[in-house]
N, C-alpha and C positions, 0 to 999 in steps of 0.2 A: 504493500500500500504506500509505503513511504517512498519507493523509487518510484511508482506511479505519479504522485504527487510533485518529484523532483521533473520531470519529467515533462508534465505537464507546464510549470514553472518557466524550463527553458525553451519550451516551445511558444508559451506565451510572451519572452520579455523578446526573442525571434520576431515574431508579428509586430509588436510595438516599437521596437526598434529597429525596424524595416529603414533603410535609408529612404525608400522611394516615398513615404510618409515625414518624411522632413520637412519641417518648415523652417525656411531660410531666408533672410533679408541680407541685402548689398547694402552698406553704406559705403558713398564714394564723393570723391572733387573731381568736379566736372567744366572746370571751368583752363582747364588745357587743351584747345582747339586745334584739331587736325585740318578740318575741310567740312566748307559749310555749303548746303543745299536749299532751295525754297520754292516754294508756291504761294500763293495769293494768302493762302491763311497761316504759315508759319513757316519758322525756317527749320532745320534738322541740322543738327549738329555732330561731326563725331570726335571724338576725344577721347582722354586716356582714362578716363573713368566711365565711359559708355557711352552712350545714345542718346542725343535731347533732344525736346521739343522747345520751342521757342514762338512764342504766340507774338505773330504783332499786332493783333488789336490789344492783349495785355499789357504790349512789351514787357514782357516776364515770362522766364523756363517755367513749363507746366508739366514737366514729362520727362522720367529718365530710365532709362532701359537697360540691364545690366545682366549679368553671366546668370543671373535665377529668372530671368525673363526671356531666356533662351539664347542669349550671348555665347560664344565659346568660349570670350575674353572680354574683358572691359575695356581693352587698347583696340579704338575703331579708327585707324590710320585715312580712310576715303570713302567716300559716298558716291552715290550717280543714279538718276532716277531709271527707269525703263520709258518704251512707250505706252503703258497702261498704266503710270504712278505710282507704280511701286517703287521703294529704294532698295541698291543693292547695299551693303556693307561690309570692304575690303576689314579685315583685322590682322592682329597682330599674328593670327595665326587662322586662317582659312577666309570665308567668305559667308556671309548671312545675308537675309533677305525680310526686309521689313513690308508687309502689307497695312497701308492706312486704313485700309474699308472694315478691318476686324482688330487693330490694331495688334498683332502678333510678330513676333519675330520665330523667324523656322532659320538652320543653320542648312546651308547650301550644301546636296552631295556631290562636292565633286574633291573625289579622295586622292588626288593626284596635289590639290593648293591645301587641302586641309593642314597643314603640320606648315603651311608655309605664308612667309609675311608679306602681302598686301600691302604696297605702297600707292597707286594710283589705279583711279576706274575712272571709264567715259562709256559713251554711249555712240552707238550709229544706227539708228534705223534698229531693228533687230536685235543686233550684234553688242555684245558688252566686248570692252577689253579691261584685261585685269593686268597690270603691271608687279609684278613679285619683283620679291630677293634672288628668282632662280629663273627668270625668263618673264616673257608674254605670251598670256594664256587667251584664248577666244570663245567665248560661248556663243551663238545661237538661238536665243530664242522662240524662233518660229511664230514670237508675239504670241504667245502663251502664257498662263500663268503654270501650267503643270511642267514640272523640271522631267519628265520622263522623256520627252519628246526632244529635248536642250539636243544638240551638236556641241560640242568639246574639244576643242584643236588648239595644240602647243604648236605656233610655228618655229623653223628654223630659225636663230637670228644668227648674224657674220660673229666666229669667232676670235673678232679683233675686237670685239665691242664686251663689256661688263654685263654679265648674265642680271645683274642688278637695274630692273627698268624704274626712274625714277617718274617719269609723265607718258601721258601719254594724248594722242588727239588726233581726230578724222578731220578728213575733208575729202577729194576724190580717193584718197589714199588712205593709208592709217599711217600715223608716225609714232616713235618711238623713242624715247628721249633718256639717254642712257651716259654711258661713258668710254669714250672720249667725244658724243658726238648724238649724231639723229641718225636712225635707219628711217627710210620708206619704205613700208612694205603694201603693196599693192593687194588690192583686196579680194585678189585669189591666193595668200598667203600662201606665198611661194616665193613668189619674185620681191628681192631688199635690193634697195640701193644705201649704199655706205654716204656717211656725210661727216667726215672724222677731223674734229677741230673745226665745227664750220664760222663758231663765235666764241672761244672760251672751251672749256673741257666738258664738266655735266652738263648736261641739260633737262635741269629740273625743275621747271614752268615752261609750258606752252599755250597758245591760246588761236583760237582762229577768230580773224575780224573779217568782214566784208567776203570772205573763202580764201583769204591767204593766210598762210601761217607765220605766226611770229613766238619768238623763243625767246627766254632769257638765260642768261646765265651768270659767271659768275662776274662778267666782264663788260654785259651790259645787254641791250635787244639786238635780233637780230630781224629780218623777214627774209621768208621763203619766196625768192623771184626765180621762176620755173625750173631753175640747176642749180643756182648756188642761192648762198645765203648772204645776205646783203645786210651789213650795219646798220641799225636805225638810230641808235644811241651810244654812247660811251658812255658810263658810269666813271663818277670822280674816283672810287676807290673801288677795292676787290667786294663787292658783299656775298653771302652765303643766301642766295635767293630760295625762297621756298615755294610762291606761287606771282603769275602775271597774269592781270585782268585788263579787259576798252571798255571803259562805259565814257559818254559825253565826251567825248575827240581826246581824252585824255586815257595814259596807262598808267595803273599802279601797278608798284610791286613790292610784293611783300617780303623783309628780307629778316635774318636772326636780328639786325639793329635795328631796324624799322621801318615803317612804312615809305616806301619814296611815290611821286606823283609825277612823270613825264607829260609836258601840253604840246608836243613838238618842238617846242620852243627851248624849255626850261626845266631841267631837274630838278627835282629840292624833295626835300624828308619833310614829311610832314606829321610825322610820329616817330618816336623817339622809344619805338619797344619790341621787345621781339615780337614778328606777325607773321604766322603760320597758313593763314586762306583768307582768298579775297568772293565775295559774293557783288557783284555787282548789280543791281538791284534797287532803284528808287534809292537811290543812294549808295555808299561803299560801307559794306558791312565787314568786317576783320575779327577773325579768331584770332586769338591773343595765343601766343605759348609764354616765356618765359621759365620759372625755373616747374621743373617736371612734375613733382607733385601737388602745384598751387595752381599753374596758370596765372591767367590774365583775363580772363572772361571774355565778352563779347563787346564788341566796338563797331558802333553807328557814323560812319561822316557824311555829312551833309551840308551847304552851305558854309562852308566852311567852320560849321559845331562840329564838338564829339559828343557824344552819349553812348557810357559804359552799363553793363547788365553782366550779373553775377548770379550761377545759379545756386540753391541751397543748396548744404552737404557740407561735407567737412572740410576743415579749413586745410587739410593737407592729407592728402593718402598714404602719406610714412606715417605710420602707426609707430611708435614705441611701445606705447603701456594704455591699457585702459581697463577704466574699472564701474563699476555699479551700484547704486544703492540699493537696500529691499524697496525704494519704490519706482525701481527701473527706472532709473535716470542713469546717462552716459558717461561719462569724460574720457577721451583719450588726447594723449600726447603725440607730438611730432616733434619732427627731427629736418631740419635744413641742410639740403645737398651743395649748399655754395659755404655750410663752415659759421653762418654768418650767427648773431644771438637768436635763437625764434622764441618766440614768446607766446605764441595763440596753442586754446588748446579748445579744444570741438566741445562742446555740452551736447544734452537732450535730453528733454525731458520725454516723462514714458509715452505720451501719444504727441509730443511736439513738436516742430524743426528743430533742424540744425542752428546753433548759436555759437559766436566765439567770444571765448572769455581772451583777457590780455594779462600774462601773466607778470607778477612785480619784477622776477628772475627770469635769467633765460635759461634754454634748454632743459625744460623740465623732463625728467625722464618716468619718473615712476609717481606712482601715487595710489593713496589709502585714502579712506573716508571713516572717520569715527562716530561713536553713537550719537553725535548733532547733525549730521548729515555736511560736516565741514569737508572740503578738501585739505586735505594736505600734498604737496608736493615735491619731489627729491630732486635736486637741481644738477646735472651734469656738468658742472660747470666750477674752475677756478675763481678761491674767494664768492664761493655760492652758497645753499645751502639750502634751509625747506621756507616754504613760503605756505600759507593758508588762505583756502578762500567760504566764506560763509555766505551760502546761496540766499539766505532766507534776509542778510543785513545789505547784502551787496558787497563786501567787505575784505580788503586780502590785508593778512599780515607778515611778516618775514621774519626770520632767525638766521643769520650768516656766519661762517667760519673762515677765517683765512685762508688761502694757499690751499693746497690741497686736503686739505680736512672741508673746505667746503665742497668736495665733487662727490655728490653721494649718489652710493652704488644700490642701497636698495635702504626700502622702507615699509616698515608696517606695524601696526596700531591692534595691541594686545583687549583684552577683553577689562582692564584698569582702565584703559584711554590713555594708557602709555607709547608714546611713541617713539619706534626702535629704528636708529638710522645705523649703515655701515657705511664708510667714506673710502677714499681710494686709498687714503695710509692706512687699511688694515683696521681702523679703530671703530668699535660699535660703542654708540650713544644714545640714553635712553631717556626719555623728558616726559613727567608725569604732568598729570593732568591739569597742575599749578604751575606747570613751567620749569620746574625745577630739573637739574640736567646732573647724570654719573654716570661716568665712564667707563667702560669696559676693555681693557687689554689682554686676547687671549691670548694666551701663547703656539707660537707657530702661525697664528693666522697675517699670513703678512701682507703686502698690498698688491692692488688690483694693477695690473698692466695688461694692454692693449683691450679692453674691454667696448670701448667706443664706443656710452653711452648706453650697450645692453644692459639692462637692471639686472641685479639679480630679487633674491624674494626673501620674506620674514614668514615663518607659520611659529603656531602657538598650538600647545597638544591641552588637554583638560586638565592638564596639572598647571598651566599658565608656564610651563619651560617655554625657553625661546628657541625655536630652529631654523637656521640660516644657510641658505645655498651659497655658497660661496665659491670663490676661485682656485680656495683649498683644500676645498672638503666638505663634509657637511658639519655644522658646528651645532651642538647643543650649550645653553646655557642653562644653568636651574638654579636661581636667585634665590628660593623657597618662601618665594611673594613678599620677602625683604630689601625691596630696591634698593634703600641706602645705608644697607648692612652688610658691607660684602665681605665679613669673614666668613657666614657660612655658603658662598655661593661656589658651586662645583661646575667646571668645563669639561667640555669634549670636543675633540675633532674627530670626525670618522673617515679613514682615508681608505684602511683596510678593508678589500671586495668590492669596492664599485667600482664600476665601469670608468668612469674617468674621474681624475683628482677635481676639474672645474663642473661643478656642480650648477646646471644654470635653474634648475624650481626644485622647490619641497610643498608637500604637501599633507594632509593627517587625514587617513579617511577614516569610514563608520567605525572601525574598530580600535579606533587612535593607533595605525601603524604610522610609519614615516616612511613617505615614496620622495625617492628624488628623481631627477631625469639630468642627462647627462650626452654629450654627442656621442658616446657609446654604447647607448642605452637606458634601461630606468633600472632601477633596484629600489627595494624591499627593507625596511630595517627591522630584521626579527631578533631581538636580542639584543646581541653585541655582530650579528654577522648580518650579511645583506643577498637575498636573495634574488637575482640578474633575471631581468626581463629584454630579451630581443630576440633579434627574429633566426635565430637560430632554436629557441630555446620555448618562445608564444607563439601567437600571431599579430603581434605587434606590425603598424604598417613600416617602420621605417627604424634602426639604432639612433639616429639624431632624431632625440627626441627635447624639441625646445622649451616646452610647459609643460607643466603640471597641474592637475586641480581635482577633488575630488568631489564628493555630496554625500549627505549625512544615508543616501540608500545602499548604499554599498557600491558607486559606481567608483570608477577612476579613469581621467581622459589624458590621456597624452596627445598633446600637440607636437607635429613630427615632420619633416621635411618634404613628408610625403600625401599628410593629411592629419585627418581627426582619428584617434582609435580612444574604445572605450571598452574597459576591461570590468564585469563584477566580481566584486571578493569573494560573494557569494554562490552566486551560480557558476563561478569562473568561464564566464561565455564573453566572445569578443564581437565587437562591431565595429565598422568603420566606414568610415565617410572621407569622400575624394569628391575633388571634383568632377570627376567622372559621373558618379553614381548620385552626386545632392551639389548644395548651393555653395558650398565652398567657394571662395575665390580662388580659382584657379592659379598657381604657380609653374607659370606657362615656361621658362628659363631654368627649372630647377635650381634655383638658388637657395643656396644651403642658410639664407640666412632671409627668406622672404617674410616665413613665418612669424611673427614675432612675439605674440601675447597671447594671454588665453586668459581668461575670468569667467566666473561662476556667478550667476544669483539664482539661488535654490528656490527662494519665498515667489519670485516671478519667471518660474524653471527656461530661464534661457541661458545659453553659453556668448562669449564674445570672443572672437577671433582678429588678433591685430594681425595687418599685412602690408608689405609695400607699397601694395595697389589699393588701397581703403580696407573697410570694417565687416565682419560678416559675422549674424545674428543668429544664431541655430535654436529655436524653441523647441527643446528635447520631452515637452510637457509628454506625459504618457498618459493614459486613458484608464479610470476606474473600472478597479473588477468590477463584474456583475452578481459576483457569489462571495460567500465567505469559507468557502474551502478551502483557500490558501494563505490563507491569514500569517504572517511572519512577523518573529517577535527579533530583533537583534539590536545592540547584542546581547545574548544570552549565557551566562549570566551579564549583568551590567556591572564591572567592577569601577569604584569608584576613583580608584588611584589611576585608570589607563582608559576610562571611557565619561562621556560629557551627555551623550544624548541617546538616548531608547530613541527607537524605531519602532512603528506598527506599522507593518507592508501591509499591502494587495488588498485592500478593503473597496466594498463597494463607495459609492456615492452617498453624502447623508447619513453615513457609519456613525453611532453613537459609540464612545469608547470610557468606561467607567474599569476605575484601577481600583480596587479592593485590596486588604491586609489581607493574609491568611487568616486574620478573624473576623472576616467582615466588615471593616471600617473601610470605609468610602475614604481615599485616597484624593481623588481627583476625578475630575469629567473631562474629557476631549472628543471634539466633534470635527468630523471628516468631511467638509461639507462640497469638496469638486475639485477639479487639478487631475492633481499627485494619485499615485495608488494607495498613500498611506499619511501618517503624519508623523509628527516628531516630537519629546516632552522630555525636558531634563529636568528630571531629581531634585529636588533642594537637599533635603536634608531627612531622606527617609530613611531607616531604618538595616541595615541589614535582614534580611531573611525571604520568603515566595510572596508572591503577590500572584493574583486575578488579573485577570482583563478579559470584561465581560462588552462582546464588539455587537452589537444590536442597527440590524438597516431592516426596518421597515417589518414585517410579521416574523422574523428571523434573526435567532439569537448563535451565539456561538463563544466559550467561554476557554481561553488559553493560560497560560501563567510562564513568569519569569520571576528568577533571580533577583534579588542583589546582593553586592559583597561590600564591606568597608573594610 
């Protein structure tokens, strides 16, 4: 009966934790513009955080579209409408296809560009071209909307030319805008004519005016007059052109320094920023780039005005750290690719936009929230330190250290409201709830190098010891809730059996163990020894595994290079989530170091996933039994010295849960009222000995018991 029971267990937490039953949300910045599209009622945007809409009777993004809405990636490099208004969208890795009439995005099959990068698309009649990193590709349409019927043709190009097509553009011909030069390829794609050096070396803008063509590059315009290629302008300096537009007898071009404006006459800049696309359109519309994961937003000229438009979302897709309240609010941190101070850091609250706070320090790396719902924050930074912000006052305060005692490495806020900082000299700092500040010098733990701003993390076990991932191990301290008595306070470092000496999360799950994760792996701390999880050994998705976090049911997640995996203590069953199978942000370059955070809030059961490429929200909510068959009590016994919270798993919806003495004294009442399978109750100060738990839903009673030990 009881392996029945087991049995049934793991075939039900199988169903429930089904990837394809995932709920998953993208947060991203969208305001880094590849190439912009339009029609009468909005314009379409693509960028490195997805797909927008852009309303001009709002003038305001209404609409973004990212890898959980059927993206394969969030980096959308080109757009191009067809003849029936649909858009295509080249990406950083294949090809998709957006319909407005149902608003859907479906990913294109064509498994020859899939794994490949889409840098430019146009249109002719029909006919799309796709300019890749590895050639030009030709579809067919047949003016259809069903891809079955598509025609699919790589032509040949001349092997003097760079397999890298950077533009592309029809007229009687199709051309090709590559390096050193322009092929023509006549439009039985077969026959190229070479055009090698015809103005400059790339040619990456083209445009046809009036049916001639004209090109830029790095060296200025040129026009296609029937053979060669004829000057039209000289540019005063070299720029790094990225697109050329005619509207009203004039040409822009948009370059990494800024917009220039040609009248025949007269060159000049008439923007001074990086500009990525030009939409020519009842005026000159400009995607903004800039630096990668901020952008520049959208830019209007006209009459010689600008008017700028920024969409919401976070104020930067480098993710560092982010964390949660129990009432689902956001914060994460970022990280600047130019070195410079950054200071913003994304808010949200649980149903409302995106917001940037400004922080008093720069480069805030990590951060905790304590029982007022305060921020605090770890500052990466020389002569830094932690800063505080109070949502509810509007309010930031600050604490600074000199020299490197202010670069702090990781932070976190004990169950006192103590808060626990480690700095790069090696040294952990602990500031109670009055402000008051003692030191802590372990021995051996010595300082952080080359860490660049990765945190590491603080856990707390139900004895209030403090455990610290660190660079050199995993450290326990145990003060004996004597903060500013440190004769009898005992240390440890754990270096012996893990997987690797840099220790980057710790963790405490249901049963107060200590999990670490480490780029070799995770281990286990039972005892004094550590028992090695990787994929030699589980089915762990990947040895680098970046985070850690657990929940009071018995799960354990490791965030991994490779994705999300989730392991139970108790049913020891795995799952895992890629972007392959759920809403992941896809870590398209395997970058060993894309992943970056993970966080937990149990009371509004979602996970948070920090990434290079913005934020991703995993609602791991699982669905009430309908019986009370399976009722789970853990842990069992509850000892008091190594466990903090009882569990009562797998109850129905509406479960009344009354805890009784072994003499019938009414203990407590706890009600199950929807979520979770179960709930959660810690102890004050009961008793050693059995107790009751009498679980009652609706004409159906069912009566278990547990332990406790002091």
């Amino acid at each position: 009966m009881k392996g029945n029971i087991c049995i049934q267990i793991l075939c039900y937490l199988l169903i429930l934790f089904s990837p394809a039953k995932a709920q998953w949300k993208t947060y991203t910045n969208t305001n880094y513009i590849n190439n912009i599209v339009g029609d009468s009622i909005s314009l379409y945007c693509a960028t490195l955080g997805g797909f927008t809409i852009f309303s001009r009777s709002d003038s305001k993004f209404i609409k973004t579209y990212t890898n959980v809405d059927g993206l394969p990636n969030n980096r959308i490099q080109s757009l191009a409408f067809d003849g029936l208004g649909n858009i295509w969208l080249g990406t950083y890795r294949g090809l998709a296809f957006f319909a407005p009439s149902n608003e859907k995005i479906s990913i294109y099959p064509y498994e020859e560009i899939s794994q490949n990068i889409i840098n430019c698309l146009n249109r002719s009649g029909d006919t799309i071209l796709i300019g890749t990193q590895n050639g030009l590709y030709v579809i067919d349409t047949k003016g259809t909307l069903s891809f079955n019927d598509d025609t699919k043709y790589q032509p040949i190009l001349p092997s003097a030319f760079s397999n890298k097509v950077f533009s592309v553009a029809a007229t009687n011909d199709f051309w090709i805008g590559a390096s050193p030069g322009v092929i023509k390829l006549n439009r039985d794609l077969h026959t190229c004519t070479q055009y090698s050096h015809p103005f400059g070396d790339s040619v990456k803008a083209m445009t046809v005016v009036f049916d001639t063509l004209y090109i830029a590059t790095e060296q200025g315009i040129a026009k296609y007059n029937d053979s060669i290629f004829v000057p039209v302008v000289y540019f005063p300096q070299t720029y790094l052109v990225n697109d050329l537009k005619y509207s009203n007898n004039n040409f822009y071009i948009a370059t990494a320094t800024g917009l220039l404006q040609y009248d025949e006459n007269n060159i000049m800049s008439i923007l001074n920023q990086d500009s990525r696309t030009i939409l020519s359109d009842d005026g000159i519309w400009i995607g903004m780039g800039g630096q990668i994961a901020i952008g520049g937003g959208l830019k209007y000229y006209s009459n010689n005005n600008w008017f700028e438009y920024f969409s919401t979302g976070l104020a930067s897709n480098n993710i560092l750290c982010v964390v949660t309240d129990s009432l689902g609010a956001i914060y994460a941190t970022h990280f600047s690719l130019d070195n410079s101070g950054y200071r913003k850091i994304s808010f949200k609250e649980s149903a409302g936009n995106w917001l940037t706070l400004f922080d008093t320090l720069i480069n805030g790396n990590v951060i905790a929230i304590d029982d007022k719902y305060r921020i605090w924050l770890g500052h990466w930074s020389i002569d830094g330190g932690i800063s505080c912000y109070d949502p509810y006052l509007n309010v930031w305060s600050v604490r600074t250290w000199n020299s490197h005692e202010g670069v702090i490495c990781a932070l976190g806020i004990d169950r006192n409201n103590t808060k626990w900082i480690y700095n790069e000299n090696g040294k952990i700092i602990a500031i109670d709830s009055l402000g008051q500040t003692i030191e802590f010098s372990i021995p051996g733990l010595g300082s952080v190098t080359e860490r660049h701003g990765r945190g590491y993390e603080f856990t707390f076990d139900s004895q209030n010891r403090i455990w610290l991932a660190s660079q050199n191990g995993l450290v326990m301290i145990n003060f004996n809730n004597t903060l500013f008595d440190q004769s009898d306070d005992t240390y440890r470092i754990y270096l012996q059996g893990l997987p690797a000496q840099d220790v980057n999360s710790v963790a405490i799950d249901a049963d107060n163990k200590i999990w670490c994760a480490t780029a070799q792996g995770a281990a286990k701390l039972e005892g004094d020894l550590f028992q090695m999880y990787n994929t030699n050994n589980s089915l762990i998705l990947d040895n680098k595994v970046i985070r850690i976090k657990t929940d009071s049911w018995g799960g354990v997640w490791f965030l991994t290079q490779n994705g999300l995996s989730y392991y139970n203590i108790y049913t020891k069953e795995w799952v895992h989530y890629t972007s392959e199978n759920s809403g992941l942000i896809p870590n398209i370059e395997n970058d060993s170091k894309f992943y970056e955070w993970l966080s937990i809030n149990e009371r509004q059961e979602f996970l948070l996933i920090g990434t290079k490429e913005g934020l991703s929200q995993f609602f791991y909510k699982i669905p009430a039994s309908e019986s009370l068959s399976q009722i789970r009590i853990y842990p069992n016994p509850f000892i008091y010295k190594e466990h903090q919270i009882i569990t009562f798993d797998s109850l129905p919806k509406n479960s009344i849960i009354k805890i009784y003495s072994i003499e019938g004294k009414l203990i407590t009442e706890l009600n199950k009222l929807s979520g979770y399978t179960g709930v959660r109750w810690e102890p004050n100060s009961i008793a050693s000995g059995i107790y009751l738990v009498v679980v009652t839903s609706g004409k159906k009673t069912r009566i278990a018991k547990f332990a406790v030990v002091r």
